[in-house]
DSSP file (Angstrom, degrees, kcal/mol; ACC not computed):
  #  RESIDUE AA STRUCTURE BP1 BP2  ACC     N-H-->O    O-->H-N    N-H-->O    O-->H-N    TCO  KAPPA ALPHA  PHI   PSI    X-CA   Y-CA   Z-CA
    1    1 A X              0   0    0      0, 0.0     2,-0.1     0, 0.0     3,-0.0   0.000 360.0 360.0 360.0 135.6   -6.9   15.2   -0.3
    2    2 A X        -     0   0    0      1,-0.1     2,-0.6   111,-0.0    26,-0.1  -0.371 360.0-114.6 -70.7 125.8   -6.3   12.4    2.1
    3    3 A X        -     0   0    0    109,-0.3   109,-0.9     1,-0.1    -1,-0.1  -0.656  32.9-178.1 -72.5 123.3   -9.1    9.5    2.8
    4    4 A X  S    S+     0   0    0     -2,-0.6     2,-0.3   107,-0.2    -1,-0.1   0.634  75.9  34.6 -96.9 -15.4   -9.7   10.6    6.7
    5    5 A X  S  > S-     0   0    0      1,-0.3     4,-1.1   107,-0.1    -1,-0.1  -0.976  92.7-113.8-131.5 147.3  -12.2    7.4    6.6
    6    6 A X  T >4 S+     0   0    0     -2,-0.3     3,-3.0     1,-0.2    -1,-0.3   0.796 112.3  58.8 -62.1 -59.2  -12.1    4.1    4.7
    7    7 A X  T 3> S+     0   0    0      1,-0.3     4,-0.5     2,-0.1     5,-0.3   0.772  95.3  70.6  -1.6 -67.8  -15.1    4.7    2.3
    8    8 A X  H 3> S+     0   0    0      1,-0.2     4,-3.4     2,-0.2    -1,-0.3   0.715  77.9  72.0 -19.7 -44.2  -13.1    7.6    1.3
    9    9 A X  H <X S+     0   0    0     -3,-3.0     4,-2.2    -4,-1.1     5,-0.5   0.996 110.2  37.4 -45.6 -83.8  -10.5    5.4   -0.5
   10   10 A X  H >> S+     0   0    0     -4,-0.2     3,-2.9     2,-0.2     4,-2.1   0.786 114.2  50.4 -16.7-102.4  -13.3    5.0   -3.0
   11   11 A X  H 3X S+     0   0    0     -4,-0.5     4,-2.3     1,-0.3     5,-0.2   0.713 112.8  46.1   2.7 -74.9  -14.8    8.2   -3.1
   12   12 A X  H 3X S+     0   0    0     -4,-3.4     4,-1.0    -5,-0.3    -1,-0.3   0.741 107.6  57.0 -65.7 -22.7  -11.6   10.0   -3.6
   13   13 A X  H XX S+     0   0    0     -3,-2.9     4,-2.8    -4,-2.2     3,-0.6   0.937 110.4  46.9 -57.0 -60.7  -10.3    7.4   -6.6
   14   14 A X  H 3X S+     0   0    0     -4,-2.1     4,-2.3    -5,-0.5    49,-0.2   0.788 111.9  51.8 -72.2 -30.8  -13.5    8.3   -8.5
   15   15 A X  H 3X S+     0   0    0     -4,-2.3     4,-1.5    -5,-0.2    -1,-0.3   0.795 114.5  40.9 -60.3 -34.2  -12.9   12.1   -7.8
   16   16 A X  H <X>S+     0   0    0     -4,-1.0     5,-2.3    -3,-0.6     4,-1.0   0.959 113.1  52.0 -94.2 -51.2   -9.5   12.1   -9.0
   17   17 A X  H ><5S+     0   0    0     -4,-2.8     3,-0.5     3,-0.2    44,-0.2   0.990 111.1  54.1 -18.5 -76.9  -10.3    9.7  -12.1
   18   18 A X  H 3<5S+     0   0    0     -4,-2.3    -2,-0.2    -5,-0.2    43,-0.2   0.759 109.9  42.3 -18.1 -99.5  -13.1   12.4  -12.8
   19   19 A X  H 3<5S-     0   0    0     -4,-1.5    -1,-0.2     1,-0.2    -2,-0.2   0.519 115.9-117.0 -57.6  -9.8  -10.6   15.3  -12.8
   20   20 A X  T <<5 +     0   0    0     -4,-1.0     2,-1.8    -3,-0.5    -3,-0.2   0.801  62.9 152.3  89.2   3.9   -8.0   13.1  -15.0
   21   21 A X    >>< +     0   0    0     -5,-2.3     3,-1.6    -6,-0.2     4,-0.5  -0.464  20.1 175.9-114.9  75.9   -5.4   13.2  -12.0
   22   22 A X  H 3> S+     0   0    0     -2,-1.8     4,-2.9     1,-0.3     5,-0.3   0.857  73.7  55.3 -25.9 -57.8   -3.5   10.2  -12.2
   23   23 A X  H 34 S+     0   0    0      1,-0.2    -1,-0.3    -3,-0.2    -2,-0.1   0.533 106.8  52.4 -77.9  29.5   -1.2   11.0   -9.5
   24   24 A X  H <4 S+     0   0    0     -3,-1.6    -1,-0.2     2,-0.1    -2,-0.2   0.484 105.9  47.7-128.5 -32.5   -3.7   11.4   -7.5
   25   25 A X  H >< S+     0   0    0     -4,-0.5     3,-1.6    -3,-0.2    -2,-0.2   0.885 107.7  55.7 -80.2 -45.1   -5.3    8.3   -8.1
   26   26 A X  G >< S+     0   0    0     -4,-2.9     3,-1.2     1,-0.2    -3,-0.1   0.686 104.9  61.1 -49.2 -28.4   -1.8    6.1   -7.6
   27   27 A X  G 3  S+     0   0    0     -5,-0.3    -1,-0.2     1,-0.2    -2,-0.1   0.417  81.9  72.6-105.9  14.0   -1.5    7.9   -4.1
   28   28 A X  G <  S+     0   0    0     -3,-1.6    86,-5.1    85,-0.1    -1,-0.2   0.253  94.9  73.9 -89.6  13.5   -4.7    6.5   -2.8
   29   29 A X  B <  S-a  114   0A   0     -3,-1.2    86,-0.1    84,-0.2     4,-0.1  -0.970  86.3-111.8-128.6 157.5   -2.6    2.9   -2.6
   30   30 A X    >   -     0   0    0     84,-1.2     3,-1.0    -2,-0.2    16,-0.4  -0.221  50.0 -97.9 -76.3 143.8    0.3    1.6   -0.1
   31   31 A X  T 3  S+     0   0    0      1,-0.3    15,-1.4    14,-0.1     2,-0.3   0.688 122.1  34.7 -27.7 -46.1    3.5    1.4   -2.1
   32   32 A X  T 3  S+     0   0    0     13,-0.3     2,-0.5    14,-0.1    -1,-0.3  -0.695  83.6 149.2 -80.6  49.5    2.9   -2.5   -2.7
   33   33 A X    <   -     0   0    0     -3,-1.0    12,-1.7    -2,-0.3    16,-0.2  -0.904  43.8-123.9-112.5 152.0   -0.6   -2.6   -3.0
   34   34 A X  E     -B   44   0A   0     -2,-0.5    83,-0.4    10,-0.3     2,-0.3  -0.331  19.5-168.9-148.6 137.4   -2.2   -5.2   -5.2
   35   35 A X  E     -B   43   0A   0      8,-2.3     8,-0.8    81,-0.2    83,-0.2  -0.742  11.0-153.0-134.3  87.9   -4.7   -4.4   -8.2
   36   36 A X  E     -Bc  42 118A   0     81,-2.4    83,-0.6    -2,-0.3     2,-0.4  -0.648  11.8-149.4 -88.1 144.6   -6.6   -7.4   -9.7
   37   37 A X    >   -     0   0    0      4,-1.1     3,-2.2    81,-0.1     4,-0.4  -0.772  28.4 -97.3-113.2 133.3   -7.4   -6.8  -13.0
   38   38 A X  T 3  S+     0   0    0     -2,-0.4    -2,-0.0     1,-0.3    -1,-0.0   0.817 129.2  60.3  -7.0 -43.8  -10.9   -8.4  -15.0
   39   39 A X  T 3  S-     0   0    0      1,-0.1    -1,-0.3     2,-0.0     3,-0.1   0.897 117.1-128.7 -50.2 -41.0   -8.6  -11.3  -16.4
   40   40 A X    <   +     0   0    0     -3,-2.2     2,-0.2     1,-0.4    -2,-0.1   0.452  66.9 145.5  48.3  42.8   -8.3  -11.7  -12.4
   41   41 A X        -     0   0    0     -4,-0.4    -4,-1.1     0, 0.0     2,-0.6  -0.366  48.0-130.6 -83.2 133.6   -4.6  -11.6  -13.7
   42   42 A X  E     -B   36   0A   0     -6,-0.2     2,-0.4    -2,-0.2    -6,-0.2  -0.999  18.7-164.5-116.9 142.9   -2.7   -9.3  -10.0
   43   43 A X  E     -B   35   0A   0     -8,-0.8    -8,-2.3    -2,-0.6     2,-0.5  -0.922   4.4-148.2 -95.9 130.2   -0.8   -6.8  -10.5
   44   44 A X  E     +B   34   0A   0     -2,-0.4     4,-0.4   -10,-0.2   -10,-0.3  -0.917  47.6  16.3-108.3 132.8    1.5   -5.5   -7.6
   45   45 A X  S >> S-     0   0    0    -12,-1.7     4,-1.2    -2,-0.5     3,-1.0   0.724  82.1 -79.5  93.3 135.2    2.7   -1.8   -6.8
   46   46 A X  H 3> S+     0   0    0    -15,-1.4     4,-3.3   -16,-0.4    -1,-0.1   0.534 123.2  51.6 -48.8 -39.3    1.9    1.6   -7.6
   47   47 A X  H 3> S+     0   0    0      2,-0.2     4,-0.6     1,-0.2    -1,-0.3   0.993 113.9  43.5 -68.4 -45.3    3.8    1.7  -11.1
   48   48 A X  H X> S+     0   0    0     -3,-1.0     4,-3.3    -4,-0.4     3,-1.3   0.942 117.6  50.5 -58.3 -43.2    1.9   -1.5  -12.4
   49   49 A X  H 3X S+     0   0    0     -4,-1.2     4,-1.3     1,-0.3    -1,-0.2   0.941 105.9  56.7 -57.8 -65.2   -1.4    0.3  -10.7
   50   50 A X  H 3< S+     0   0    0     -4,-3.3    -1,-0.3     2,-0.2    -2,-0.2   0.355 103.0  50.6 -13.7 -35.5   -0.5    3.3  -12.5
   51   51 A X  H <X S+     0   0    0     -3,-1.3     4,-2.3    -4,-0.6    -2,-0.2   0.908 109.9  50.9 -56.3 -81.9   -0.6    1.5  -15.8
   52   52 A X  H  X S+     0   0    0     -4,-3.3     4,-1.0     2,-0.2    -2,-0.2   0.766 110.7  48.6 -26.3 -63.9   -4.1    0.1  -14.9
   53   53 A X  H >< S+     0   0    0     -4,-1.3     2,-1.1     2,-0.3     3,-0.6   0.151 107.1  56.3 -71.8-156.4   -5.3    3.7  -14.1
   54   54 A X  H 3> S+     0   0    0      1,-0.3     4,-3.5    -4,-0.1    -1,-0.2  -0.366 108.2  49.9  52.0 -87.1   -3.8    5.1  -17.5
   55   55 A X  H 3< S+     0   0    0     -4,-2.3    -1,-0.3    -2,-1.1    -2,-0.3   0.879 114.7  43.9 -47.8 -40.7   -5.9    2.5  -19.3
   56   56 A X  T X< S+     0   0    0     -4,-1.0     3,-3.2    -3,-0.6    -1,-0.2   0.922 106.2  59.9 -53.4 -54.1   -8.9    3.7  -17.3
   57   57 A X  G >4 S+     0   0    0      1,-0.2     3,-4.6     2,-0.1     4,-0.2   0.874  92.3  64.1 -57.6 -32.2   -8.3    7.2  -17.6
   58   58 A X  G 3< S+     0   0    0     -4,-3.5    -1,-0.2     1,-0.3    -2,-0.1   0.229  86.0  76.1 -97.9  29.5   -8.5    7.3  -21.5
   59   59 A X  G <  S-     0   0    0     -3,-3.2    28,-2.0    30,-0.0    -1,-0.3  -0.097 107.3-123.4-101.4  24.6  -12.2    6.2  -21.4
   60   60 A X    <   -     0   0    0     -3,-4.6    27,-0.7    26,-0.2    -2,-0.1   0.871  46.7-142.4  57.4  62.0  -12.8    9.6  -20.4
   61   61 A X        +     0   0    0    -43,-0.2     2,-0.1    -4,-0.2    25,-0.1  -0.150  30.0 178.5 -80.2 168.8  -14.7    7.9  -17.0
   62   62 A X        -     0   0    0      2,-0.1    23,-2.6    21,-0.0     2,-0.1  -0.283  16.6-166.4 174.0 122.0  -17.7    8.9  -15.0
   63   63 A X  E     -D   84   0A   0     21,-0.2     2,-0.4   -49,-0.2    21,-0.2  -0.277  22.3-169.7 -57.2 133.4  -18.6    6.9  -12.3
   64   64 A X  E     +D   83   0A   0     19,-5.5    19,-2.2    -2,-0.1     2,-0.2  -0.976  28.8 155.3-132.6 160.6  -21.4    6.4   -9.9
   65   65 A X  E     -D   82   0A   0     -2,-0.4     2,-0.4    17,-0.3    17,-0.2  -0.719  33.2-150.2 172.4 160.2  -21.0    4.2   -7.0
   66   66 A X  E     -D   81   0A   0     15,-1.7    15,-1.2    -2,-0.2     2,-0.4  -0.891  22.2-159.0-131.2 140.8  -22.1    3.4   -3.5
   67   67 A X  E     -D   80   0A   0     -2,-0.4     2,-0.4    13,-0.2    13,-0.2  -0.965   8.4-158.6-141.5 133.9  -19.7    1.9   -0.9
   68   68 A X  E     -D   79   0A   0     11,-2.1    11,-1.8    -2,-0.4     2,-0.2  -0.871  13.8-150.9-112.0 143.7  -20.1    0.0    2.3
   69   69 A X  E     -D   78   0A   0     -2,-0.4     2,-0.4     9,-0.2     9,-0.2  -0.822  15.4-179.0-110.3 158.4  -17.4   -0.2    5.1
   70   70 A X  E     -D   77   0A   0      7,-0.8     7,-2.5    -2,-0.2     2,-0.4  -0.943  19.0-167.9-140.9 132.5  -16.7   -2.9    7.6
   71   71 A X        +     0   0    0     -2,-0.4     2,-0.9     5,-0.2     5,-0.2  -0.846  24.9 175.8-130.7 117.6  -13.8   -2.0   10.0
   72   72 A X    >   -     0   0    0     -2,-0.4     3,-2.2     2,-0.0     2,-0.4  -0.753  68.5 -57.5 -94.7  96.8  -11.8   -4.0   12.5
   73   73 A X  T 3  S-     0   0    0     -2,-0.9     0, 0.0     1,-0.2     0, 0.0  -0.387 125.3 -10.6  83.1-131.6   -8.7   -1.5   14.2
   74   74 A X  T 3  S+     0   0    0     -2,-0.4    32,-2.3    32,-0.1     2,-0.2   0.229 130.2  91.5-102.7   7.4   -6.1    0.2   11.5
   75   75 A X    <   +     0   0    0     -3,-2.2     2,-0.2    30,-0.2    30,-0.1  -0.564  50.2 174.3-102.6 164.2   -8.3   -2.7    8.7
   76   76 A X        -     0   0    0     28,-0.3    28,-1.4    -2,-0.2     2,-0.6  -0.834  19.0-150.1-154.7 149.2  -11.3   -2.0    6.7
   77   77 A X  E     -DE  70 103A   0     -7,-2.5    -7,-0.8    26,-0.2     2,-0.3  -0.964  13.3-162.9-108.8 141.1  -13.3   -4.0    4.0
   78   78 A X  E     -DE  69 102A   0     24,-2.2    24,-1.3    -2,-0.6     2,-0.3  -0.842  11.2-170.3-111.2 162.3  -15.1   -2.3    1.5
   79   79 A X  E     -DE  68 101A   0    -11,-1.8   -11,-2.1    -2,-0.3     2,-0.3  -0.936  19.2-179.7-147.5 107.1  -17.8   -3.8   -0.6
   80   80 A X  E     -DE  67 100A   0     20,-2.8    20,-2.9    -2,-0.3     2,-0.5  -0.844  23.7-163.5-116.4 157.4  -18.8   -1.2   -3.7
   81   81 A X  E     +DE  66  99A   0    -15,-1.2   -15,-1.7    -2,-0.3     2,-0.4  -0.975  35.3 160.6-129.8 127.0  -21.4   -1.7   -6.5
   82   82 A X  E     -DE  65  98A   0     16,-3.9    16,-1.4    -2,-0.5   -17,-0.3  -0.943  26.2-160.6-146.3-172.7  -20.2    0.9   -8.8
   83   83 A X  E     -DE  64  97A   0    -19,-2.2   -19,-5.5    -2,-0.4     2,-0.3  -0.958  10.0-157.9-161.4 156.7  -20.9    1.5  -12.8
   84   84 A X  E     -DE  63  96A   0     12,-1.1    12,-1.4    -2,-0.3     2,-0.7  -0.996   4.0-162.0-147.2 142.4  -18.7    3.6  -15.2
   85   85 A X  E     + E   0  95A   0    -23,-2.6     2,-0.3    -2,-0.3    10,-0.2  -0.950  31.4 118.1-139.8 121.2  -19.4    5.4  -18.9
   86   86 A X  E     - E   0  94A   0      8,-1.9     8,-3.0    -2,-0.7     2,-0.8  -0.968  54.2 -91.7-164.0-164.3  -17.1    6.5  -21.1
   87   87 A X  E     - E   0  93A   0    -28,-2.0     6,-0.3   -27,-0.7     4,-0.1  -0.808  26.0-133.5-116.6 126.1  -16.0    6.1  -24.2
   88   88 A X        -     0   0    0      4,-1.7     3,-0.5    -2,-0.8     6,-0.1   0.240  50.2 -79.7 -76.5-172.0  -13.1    3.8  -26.0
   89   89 A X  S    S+     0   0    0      1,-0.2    -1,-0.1     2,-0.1   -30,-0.0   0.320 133.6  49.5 -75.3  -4.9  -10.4    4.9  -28.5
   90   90 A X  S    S-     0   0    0      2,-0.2    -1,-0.2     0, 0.0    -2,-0.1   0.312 122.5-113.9-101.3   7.8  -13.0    4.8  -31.7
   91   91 A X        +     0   0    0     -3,-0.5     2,-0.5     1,-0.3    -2,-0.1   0.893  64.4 151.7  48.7  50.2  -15.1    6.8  -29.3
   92   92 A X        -     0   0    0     -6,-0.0    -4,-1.7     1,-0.0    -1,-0.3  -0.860  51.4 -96.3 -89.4 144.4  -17.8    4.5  -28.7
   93   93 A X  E     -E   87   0A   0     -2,-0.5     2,-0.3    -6,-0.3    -6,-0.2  -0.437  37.5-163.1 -59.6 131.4  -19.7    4.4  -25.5
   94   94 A X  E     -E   86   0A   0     -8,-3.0    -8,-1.9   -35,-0.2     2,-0.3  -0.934   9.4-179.8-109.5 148.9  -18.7    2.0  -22.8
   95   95 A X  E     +E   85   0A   0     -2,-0.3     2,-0.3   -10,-0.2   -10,-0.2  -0.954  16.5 145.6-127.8 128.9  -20.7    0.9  -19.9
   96   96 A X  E     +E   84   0A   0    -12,-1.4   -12,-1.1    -2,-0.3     2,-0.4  -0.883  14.4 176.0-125.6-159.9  -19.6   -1.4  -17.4
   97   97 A X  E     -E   83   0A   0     -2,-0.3     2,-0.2   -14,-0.2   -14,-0.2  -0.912   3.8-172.8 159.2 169.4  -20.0   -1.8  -13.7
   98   98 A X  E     -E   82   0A   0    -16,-1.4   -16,-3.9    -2,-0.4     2,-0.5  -0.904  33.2-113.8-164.6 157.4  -19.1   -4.3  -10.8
   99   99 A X  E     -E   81   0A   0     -2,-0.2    24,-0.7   -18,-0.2     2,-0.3  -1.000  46.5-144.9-125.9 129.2  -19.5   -5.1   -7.5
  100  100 A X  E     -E   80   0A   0    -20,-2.9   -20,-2.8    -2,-0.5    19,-0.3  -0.826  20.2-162.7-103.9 142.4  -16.0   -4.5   -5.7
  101  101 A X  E     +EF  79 118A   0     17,-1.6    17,-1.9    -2,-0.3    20,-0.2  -0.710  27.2 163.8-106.2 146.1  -14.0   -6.3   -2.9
  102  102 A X  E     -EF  78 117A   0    -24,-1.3   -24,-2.2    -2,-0.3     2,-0.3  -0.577  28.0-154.9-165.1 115.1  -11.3   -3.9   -1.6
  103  103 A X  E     -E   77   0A   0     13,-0.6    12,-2.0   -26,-0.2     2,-0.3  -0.749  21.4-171.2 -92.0 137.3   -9.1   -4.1    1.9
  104  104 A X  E     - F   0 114A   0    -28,-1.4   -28,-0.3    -2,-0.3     2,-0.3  -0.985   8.1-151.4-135.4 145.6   -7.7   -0.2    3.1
  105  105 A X  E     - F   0 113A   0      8,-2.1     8,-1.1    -2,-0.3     2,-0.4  -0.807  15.3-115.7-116.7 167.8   -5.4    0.2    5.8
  106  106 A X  E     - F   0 112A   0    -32,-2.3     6,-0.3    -2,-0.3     5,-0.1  -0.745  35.1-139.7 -97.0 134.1   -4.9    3.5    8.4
  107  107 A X        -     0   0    0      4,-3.7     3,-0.4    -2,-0.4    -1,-0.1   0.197  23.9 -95.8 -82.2-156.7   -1.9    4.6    7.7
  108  108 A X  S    S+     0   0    0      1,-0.2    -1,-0.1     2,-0.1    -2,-0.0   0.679 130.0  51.7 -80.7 -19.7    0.7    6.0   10.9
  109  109 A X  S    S-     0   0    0      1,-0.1    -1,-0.2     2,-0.1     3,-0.1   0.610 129.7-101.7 -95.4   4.0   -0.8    9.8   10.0
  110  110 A X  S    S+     0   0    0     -3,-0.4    -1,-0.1     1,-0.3    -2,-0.1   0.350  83.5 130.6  97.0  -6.8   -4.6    8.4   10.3
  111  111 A X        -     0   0    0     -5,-0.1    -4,-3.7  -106,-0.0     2,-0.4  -0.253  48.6-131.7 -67.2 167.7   -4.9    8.2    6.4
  112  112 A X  E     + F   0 106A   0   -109,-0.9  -109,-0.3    -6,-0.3     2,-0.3  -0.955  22.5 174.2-126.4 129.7   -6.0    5.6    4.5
  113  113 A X  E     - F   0 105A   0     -8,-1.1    -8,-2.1    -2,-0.4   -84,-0.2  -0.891  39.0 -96.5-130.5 140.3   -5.0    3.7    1.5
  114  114 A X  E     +aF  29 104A   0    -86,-5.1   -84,-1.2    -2,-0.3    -9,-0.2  -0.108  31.0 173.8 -48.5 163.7   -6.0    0.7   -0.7
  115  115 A X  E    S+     0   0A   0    -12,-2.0   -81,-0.2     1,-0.9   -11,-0.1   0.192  83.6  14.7-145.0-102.2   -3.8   -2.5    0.4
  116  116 A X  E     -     0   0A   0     -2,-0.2    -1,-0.9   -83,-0.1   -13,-0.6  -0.560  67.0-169.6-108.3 166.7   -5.9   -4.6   -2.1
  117  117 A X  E     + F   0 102A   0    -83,-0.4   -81,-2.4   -15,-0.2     2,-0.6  -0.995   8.9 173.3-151.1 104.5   -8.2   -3.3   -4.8
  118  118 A X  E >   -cF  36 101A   0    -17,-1.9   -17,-1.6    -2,-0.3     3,-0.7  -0.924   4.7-178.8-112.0  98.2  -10.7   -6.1   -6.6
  119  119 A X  T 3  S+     0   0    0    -83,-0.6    -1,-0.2    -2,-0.6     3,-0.1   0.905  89.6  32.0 -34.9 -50.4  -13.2   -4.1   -9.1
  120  120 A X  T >> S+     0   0    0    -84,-0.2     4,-1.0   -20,-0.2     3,-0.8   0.159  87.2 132.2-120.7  14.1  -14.8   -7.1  -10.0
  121  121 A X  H X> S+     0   0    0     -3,-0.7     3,-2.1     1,-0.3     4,-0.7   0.896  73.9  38.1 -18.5 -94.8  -14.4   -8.9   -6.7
  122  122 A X  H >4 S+     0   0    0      1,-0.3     3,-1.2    -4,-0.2    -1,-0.3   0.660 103.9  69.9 -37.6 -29.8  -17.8  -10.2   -6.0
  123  123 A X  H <4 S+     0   0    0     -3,-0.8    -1,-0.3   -24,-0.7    -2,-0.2   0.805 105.3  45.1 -68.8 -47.8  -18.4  -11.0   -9.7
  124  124 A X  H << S+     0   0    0     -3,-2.1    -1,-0.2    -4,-1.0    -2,-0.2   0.515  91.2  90.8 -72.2  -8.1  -15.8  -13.8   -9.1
  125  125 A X    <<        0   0    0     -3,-1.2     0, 0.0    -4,-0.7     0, 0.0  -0.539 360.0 360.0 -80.4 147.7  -17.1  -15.3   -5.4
  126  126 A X              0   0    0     -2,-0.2    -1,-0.1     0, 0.0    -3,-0.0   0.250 360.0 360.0-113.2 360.0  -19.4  -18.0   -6.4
């Protein structure tokens, strides 16, 4: 399913995570779209993103999170506070959580998709 609003971008990542459905997560960004990673290390383009989401997926996720939009035109900023539990490869519990920076643009069919994706955005503004 297509984000028909920017919030959606979110919203729909965290559904498709849920459900395990990688491609599904990869096609909520623009072919080139930019992924910063904790390290604050970027990563560029759907395959590298695709990696990243891999590594996510096999903590078994589930999410909460709450998403503000700000939108100028075919732009939006998002600003998310979101938290995630699941469990690593010795199947210990993980918790983290983050306040996220993220720009999505409307695409020519009215969709929307990440153009950049910061998890831990705010965590790094001083």
């Amino acid at each position: 399913m297509p984000a028909r609003k920017p919030e959606d971008c979110d919203l729909l990542l965290i559904e498709a995570l849920h459900a395990g459905d990688l491609e599904a997560a990869v096609a909520l960004y623009e072919a080139n779209a930019i992924f910063v990673l904790q390290s604050g290390e970027v990563v560029t383009g759907r395959q590298a993103i695709q990696e990243v989401m891999k590594e996510l997926l096999a903590l078994k996720p589930k999410f909460s999170v709450e998403v503000n939009a700000v939108q100028s035109g075919d732009l939006a900023l998002l600003r998310s506070q979101w938290s995630l539990n699941g469990v690593d490869s010795d199947g210990k519990p993980v918790s983290v959580y983050g306040k996220s920076i993220e720009v999505v643009r409307r695409q020519a069919d009215g969709t929307w998709v990440f153009v950049i994706d910061d998890p831990n955005g705010v965590s790094r503004v001083s």
